[in-house]
PDB file as gemmi writes it, atoms N, CA and C in Angstrom:
CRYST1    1.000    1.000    1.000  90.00  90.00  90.00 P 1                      
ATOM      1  N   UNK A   1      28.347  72.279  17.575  1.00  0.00           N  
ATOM      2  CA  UNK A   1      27.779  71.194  18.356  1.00  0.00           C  
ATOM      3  C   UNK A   1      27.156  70.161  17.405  1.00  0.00           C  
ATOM      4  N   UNK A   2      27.522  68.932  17.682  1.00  0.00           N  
ATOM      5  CA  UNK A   2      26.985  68.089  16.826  1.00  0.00           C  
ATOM      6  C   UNK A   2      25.217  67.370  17.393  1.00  0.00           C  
ATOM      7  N   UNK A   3      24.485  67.182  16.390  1.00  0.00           N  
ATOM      8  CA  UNK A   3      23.143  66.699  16.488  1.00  0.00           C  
ATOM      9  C   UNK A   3      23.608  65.258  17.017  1.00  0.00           C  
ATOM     10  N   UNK A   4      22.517  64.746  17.830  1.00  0.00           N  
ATOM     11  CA  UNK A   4      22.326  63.465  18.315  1.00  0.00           C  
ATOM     12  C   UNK A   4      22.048  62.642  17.157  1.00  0.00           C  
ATOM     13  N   UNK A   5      22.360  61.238  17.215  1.00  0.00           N  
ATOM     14  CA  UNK A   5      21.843  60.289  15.762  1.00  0.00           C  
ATOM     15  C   UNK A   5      20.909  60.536  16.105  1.00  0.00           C  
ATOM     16  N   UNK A   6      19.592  60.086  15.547  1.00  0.00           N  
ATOM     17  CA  UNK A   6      18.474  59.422  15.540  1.00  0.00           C  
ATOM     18  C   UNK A   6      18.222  58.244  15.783  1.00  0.00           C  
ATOM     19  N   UNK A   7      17.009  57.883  16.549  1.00  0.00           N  
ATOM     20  CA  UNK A   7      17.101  56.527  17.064  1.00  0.00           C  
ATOM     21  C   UNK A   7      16.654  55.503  15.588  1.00  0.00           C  
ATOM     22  N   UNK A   8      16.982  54.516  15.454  1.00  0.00           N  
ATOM     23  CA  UNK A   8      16.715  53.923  14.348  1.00  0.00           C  
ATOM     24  C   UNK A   8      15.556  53.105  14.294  1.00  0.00           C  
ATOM     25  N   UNK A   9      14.778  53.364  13.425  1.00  0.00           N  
ATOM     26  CA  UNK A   9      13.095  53.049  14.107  1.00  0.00           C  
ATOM     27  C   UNK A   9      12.869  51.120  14.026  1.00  0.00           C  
ATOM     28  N   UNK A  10      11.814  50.500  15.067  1.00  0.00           N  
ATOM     29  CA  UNK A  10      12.283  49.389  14.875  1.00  0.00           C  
ATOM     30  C   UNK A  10      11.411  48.595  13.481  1.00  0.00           C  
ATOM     31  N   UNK A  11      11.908  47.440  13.072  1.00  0.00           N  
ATOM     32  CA  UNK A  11      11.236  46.947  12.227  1.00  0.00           C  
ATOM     33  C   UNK A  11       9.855  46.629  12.394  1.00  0.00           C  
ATOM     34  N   UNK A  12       8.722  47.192  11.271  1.00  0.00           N  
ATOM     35  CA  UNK A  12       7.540  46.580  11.662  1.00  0.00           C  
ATOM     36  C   UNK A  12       7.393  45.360  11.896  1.00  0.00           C  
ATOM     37  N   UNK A  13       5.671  44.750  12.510  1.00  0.00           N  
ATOM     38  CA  UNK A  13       5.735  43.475  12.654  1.00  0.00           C  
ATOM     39  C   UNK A  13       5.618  43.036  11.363  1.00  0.00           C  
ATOM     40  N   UNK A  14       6.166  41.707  10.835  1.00  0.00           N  
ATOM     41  CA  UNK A  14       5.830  41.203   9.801  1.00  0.00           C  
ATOM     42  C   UNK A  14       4.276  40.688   9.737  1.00  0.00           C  
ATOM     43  N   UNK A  15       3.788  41.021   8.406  1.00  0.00           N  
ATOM     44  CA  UNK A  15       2.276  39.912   8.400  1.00  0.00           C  
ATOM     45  C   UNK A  15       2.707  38.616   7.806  1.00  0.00           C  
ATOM     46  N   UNK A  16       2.088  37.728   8.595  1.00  0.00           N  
ATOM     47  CA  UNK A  16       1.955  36.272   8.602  1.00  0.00           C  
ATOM     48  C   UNK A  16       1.123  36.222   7.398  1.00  0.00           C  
ATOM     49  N   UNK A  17       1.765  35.389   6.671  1.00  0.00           N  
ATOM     50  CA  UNK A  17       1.501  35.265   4.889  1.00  0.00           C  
ATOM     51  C   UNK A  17       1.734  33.296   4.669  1.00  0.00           C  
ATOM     52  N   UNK A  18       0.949  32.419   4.706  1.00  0.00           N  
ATOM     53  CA  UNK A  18       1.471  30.995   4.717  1.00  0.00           C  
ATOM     54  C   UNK A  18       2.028  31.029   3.766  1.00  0.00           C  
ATOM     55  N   UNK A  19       2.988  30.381   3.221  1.00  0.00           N  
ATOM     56  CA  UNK A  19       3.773  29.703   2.196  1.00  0.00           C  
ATOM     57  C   UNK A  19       5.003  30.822   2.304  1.00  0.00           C  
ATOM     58  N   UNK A  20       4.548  31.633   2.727  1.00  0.00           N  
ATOM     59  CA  UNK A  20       5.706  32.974   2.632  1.00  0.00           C  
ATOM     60  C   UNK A  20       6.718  32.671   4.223  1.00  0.00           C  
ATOM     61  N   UNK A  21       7.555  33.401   4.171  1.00  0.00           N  
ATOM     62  CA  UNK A  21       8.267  33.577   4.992  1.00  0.00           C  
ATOM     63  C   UNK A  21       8.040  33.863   6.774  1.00  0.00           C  
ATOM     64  N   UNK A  22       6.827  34.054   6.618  1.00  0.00           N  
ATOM     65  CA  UNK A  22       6.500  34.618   8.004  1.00  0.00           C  
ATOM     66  C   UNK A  22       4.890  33.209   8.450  1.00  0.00           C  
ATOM     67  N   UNK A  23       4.866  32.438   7.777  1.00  0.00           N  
ATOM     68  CA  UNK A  23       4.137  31.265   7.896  1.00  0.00           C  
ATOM     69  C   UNK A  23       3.495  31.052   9.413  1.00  0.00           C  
ATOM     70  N   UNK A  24       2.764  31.802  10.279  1.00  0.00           N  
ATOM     71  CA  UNK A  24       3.123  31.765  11.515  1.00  0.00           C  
ATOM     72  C   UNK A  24       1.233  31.190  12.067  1.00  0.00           C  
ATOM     73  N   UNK A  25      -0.088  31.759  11.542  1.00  0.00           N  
ATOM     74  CA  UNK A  25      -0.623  31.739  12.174  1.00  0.00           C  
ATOM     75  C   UNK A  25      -2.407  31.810  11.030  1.00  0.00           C  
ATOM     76  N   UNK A  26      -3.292  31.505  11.551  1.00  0.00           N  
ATOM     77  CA  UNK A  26      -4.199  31.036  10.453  1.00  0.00           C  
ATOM     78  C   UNK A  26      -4.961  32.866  10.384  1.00  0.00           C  
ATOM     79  N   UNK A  27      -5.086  33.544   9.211  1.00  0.00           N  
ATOM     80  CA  UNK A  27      -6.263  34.718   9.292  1.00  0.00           C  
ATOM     81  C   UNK A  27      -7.062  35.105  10.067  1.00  0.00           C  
ATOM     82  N   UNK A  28      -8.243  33.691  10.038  1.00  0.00           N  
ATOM     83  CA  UNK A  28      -9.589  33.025  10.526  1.00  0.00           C  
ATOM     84  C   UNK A  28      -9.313  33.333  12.201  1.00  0.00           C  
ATOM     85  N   UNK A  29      -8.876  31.957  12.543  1.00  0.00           N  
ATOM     86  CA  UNK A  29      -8.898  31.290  13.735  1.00  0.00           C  
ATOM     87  C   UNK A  29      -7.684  31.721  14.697  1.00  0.00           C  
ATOM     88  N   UNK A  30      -6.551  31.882  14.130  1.00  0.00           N  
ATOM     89  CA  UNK A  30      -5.466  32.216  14.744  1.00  0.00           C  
ATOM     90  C   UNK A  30      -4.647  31.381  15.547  1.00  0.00           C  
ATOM     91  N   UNK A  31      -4.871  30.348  14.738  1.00  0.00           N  
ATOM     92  CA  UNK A  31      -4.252  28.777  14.934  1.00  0.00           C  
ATOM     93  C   UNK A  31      -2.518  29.225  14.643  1.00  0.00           C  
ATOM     94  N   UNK A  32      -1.847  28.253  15.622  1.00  0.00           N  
ATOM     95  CA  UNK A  32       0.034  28.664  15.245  1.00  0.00           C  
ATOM     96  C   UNK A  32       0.035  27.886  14.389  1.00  0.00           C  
ATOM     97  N   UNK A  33       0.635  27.941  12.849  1.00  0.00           N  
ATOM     98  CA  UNK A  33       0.711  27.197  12.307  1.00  0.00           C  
ATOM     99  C   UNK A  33       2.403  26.321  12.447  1.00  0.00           C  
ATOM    100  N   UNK A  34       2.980  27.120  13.555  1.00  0.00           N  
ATOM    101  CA  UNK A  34       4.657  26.164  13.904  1.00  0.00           C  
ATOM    102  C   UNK A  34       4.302  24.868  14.478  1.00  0.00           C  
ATOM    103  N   UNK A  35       5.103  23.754  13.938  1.00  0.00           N  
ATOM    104  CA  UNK A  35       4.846  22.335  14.743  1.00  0.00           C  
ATOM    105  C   UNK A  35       6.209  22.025  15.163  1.00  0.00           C  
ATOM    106  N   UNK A  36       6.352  20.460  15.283  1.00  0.00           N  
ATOM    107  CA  UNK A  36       7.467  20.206  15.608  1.00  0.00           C  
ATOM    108  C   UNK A  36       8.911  20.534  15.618  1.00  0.00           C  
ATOM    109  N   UNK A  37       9.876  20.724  16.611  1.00  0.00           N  
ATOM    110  CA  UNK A  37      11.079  21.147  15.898  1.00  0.00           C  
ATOM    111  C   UNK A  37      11.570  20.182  14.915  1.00  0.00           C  
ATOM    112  N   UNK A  38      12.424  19.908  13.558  1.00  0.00           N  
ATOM    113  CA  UNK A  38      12.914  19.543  13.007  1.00  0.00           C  
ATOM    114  C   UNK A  38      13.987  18.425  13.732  1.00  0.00           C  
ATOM    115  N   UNK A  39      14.427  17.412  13.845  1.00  0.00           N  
ATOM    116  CA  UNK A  39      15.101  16.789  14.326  1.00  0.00           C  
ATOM    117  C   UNK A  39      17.047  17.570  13.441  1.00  0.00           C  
ATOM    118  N   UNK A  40      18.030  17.585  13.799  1.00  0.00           N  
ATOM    119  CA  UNK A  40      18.958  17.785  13.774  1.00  0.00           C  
ATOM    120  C   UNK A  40      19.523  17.759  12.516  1.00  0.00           C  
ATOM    121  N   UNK A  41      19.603  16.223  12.494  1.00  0.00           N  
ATOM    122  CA  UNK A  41      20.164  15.240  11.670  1.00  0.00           C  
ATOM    123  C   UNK A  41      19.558  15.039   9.777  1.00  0.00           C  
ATOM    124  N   UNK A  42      18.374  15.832  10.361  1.00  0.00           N  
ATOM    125  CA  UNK A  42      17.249  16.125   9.033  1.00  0.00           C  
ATOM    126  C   UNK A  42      17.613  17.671   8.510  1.00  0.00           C  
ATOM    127  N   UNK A  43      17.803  18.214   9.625  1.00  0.00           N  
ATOM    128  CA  UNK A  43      17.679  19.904   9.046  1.00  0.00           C  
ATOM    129  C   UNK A  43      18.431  20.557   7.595  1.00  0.00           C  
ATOM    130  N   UNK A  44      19.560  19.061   7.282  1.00  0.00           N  
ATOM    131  CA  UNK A  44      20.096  19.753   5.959  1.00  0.00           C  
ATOM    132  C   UNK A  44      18.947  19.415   4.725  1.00  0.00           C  
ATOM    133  N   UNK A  45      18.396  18.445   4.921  1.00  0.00           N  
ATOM    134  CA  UNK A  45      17.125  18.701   3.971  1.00  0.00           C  
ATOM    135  C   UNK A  45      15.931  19.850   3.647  1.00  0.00           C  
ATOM    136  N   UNK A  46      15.835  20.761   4.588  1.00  0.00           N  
ATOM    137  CA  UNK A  46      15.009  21.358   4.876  1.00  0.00           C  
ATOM    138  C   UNK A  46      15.253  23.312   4.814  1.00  0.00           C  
ATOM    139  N   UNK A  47      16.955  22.886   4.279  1.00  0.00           N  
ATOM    140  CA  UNK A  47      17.458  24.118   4.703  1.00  0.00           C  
ATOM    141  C   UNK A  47      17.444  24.935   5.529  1.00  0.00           C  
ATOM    142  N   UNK A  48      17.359  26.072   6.008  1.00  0.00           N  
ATOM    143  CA  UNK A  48      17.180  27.326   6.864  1.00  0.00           C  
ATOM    144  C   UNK A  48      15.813  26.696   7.835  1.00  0.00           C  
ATOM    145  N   UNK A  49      15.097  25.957   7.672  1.00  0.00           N  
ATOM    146  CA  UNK A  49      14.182  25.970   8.638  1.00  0.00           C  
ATOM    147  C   UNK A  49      14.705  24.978   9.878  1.00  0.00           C  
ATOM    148  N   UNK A  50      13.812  25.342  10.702  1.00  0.00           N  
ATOM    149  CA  UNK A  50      14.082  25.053  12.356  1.00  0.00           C  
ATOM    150  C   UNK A  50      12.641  23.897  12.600  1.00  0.00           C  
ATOM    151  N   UNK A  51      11.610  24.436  12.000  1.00  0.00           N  
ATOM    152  CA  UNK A  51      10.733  23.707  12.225  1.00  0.00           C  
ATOM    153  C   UNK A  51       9.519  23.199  11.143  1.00  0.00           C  
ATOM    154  N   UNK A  52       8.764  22.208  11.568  1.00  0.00           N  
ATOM    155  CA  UNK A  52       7.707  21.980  10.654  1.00  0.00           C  
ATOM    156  C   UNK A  52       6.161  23.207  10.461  1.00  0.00           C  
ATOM    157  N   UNK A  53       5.898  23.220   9.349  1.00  0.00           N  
ATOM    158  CA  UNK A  53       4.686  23.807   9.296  1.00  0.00           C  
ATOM    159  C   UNK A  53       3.322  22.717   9.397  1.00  0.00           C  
ATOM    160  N   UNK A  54       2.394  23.513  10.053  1.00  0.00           N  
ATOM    161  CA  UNK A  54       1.159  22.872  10.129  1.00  0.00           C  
ATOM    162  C   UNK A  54       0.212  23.039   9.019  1.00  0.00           C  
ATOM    163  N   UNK A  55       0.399  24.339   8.411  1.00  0.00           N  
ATOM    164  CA  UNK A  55      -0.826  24.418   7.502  1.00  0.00           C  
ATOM    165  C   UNK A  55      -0.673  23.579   6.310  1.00  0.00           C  
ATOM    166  N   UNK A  56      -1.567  23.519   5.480  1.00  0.00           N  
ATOM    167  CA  UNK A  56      -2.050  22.170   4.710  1.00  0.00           C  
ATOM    168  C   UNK A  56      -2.162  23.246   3.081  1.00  0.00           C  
ATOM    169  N   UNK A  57      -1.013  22.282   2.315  1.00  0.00           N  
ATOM    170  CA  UNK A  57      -1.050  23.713   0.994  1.00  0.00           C  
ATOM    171  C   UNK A  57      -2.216  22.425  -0.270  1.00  0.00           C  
ATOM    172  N   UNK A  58      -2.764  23.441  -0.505  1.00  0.00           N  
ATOM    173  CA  UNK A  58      -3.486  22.626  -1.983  1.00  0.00           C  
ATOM    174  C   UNK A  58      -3.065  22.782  -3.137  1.00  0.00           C  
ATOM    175  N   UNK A  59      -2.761  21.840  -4.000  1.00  0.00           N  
ATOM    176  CA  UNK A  59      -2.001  21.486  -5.179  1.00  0.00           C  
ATOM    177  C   UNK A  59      -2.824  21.624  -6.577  1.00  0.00           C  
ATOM    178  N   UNK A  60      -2.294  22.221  -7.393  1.00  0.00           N  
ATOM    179  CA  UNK A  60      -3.623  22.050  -8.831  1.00  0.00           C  
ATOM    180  C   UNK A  60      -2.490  21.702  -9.463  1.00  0.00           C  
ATOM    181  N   UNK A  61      -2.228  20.878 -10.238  1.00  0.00           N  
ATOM    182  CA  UNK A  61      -1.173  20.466 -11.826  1.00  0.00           C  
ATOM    183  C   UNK A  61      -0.012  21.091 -11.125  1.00  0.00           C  
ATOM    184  N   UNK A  62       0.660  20.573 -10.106  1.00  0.00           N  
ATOM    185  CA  UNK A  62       2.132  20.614  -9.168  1.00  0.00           C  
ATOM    186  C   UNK A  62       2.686  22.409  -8.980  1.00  0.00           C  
ATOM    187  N   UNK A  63       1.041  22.944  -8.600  1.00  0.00           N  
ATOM    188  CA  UNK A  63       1.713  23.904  -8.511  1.00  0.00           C  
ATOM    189  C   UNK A  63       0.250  24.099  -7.037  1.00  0.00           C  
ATOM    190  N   UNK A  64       1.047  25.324  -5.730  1.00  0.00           N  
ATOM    191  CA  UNK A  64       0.398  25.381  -4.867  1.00  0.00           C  
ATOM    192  C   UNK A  64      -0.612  26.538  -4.530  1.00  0.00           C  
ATOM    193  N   UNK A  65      -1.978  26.275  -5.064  1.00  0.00           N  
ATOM    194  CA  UNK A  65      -3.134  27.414  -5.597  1.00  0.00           C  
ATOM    195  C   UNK A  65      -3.642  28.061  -4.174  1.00  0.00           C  
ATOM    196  N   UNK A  66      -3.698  27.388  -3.167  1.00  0.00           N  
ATOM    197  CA  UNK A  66      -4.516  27.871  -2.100  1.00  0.00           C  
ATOM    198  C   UNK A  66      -3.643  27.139  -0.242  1.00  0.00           C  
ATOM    199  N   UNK A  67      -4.179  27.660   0.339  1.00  0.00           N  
ATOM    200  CA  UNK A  67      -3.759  26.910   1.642  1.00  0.00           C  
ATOM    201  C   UNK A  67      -4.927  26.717   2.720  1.00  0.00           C  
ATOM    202  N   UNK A  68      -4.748  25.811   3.366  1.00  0.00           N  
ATOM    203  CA  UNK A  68      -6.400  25.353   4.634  1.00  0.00           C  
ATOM    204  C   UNK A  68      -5.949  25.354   6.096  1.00  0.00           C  
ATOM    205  N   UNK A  69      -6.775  26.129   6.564  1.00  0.00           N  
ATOM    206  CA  UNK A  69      -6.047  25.726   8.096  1.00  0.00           C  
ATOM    207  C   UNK A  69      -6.237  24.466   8.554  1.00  0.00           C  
ATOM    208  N   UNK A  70      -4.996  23.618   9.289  1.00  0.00           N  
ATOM    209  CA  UNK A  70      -5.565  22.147   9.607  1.00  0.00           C  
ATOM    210  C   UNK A  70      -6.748  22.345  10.896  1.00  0.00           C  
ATOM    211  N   UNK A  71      -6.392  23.517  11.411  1.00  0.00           N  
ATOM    212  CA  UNK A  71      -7.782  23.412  12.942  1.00  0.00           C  
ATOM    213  C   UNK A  71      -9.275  23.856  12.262  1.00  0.00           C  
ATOM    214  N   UNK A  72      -9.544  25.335  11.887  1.00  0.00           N  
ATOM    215  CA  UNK A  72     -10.750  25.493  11.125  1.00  0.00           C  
ATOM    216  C   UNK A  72     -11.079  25.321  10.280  1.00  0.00           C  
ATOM    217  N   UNK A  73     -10.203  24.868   9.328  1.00  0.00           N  
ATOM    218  CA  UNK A  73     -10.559  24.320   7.622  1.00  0.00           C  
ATOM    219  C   UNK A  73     -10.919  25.312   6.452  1.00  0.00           C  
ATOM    220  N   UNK A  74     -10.401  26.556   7.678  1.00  0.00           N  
ATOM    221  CA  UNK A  74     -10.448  28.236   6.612  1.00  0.00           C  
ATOM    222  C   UNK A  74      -9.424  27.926   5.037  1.00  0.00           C  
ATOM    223  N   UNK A  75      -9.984  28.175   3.683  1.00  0.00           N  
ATOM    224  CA  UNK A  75      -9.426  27.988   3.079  1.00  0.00           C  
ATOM    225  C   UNK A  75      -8.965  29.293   2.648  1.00  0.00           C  
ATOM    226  N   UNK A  76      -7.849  29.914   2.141  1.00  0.00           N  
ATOM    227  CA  UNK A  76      -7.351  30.982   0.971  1.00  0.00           C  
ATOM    228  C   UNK A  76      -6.226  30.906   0.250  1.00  0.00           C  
ATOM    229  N   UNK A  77      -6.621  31.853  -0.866  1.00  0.00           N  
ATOM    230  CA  UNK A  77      -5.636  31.850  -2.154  1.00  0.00           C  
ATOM    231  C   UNK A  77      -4.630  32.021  -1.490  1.00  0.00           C  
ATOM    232  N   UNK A  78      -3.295  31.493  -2.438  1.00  0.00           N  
ATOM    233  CA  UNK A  78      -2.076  31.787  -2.514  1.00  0.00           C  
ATOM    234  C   UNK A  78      -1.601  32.938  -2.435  1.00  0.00           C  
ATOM    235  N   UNK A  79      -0.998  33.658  -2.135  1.00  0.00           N  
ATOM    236  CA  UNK A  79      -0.681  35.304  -2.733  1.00  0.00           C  
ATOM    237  C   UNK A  79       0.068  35.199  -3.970  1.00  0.00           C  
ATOM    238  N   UNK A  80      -0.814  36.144  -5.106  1.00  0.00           N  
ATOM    239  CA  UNK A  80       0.293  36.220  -6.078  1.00  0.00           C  
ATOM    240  C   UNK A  80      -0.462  35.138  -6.893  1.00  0.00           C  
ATOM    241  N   UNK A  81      -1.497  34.145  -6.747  1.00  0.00           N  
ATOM    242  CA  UNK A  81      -1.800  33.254  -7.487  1.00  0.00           C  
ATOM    243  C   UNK A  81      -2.831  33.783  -8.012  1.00  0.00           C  
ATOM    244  N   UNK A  82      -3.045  34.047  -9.218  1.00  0.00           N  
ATOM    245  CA  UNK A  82      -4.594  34.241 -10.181  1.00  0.00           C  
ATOM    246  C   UNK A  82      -5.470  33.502 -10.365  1.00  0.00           C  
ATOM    247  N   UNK A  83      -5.940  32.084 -10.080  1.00  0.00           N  
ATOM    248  CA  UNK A  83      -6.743  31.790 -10.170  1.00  0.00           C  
ATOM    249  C   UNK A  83      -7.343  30.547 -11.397  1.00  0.00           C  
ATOM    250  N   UNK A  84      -6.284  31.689 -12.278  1.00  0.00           N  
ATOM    251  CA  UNK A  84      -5.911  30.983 -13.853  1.00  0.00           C  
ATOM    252  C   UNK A  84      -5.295  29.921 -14.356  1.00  0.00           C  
ATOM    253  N   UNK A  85      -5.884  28.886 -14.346  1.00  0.00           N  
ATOM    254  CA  UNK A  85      -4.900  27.828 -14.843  1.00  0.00           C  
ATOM    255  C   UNK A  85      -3.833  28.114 -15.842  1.00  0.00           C  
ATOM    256  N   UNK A  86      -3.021  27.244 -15.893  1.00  0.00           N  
ATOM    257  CA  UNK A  86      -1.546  28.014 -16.726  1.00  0.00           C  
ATOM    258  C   UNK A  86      -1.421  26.671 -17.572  1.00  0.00           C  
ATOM    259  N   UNK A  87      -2.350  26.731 -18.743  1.00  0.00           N  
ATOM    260  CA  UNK A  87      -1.640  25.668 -19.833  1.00  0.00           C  
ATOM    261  C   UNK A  87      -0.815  25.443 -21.140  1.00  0.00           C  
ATOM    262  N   UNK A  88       0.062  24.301 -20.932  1.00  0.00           N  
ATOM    263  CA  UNK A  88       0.901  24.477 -21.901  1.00  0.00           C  
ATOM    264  C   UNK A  88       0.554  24.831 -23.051  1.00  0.00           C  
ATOM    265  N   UNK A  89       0.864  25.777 -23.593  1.00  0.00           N  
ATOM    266  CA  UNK A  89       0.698  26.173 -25.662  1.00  0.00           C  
ATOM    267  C   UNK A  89       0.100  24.294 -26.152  1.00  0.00           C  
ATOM    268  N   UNK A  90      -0.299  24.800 -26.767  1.00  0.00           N  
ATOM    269  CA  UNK A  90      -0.771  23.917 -27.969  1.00  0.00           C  
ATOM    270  C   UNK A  90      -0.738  23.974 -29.360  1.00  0.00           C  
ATOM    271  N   UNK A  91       0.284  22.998 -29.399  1.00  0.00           N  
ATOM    272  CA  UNK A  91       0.926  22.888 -31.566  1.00  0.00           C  
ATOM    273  C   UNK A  91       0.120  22.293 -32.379  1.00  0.00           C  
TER     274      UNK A  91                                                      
END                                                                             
């Protein structure tokens, strides 16, 4: 007699991470950070996305250190970002 498959378990929920892939919603406040749909005609600029993001990324020397919610003004690090400025060698 053969065993039944197993049911295949479902995927967890993803955590909402801004700048990351799952960009969805503020820590803090729990603001959506999805906005507008993308107009059509634009979407090859934008690649794979469908829509605009709301949250607000902060910039140090063209690179993106932290993010703010636009509703509560909750600020946090990047993931993965140290903190550390990254400067060029010096000759």
């Amino acid at each position: 007699m053969r065993k039944p498959k197993p049911k295949p378990k479902p995927d967890p929920e993803p955590v909402p991470q801004p700048g990351g892939p799952f960009a969805v919603k503020c820590p803090v406040c729990g603001a959506n950070f999805i906005g507008a749909e993308i107009p059509w005609e634009q979407r090859k600029y934008y690649g794979s996305q469908t829509h605009f993001l709301r949250v607000v990324a902060i910039e140090e020397r063209d690179r993106i250190v932290a993010w703010k919610c636009p509703d509560c003004g909750h600020t946090w690090p990047r993931p993965g970002y140290s903190g550390i400025p990254v400067d060029p060698p010096r000759i």
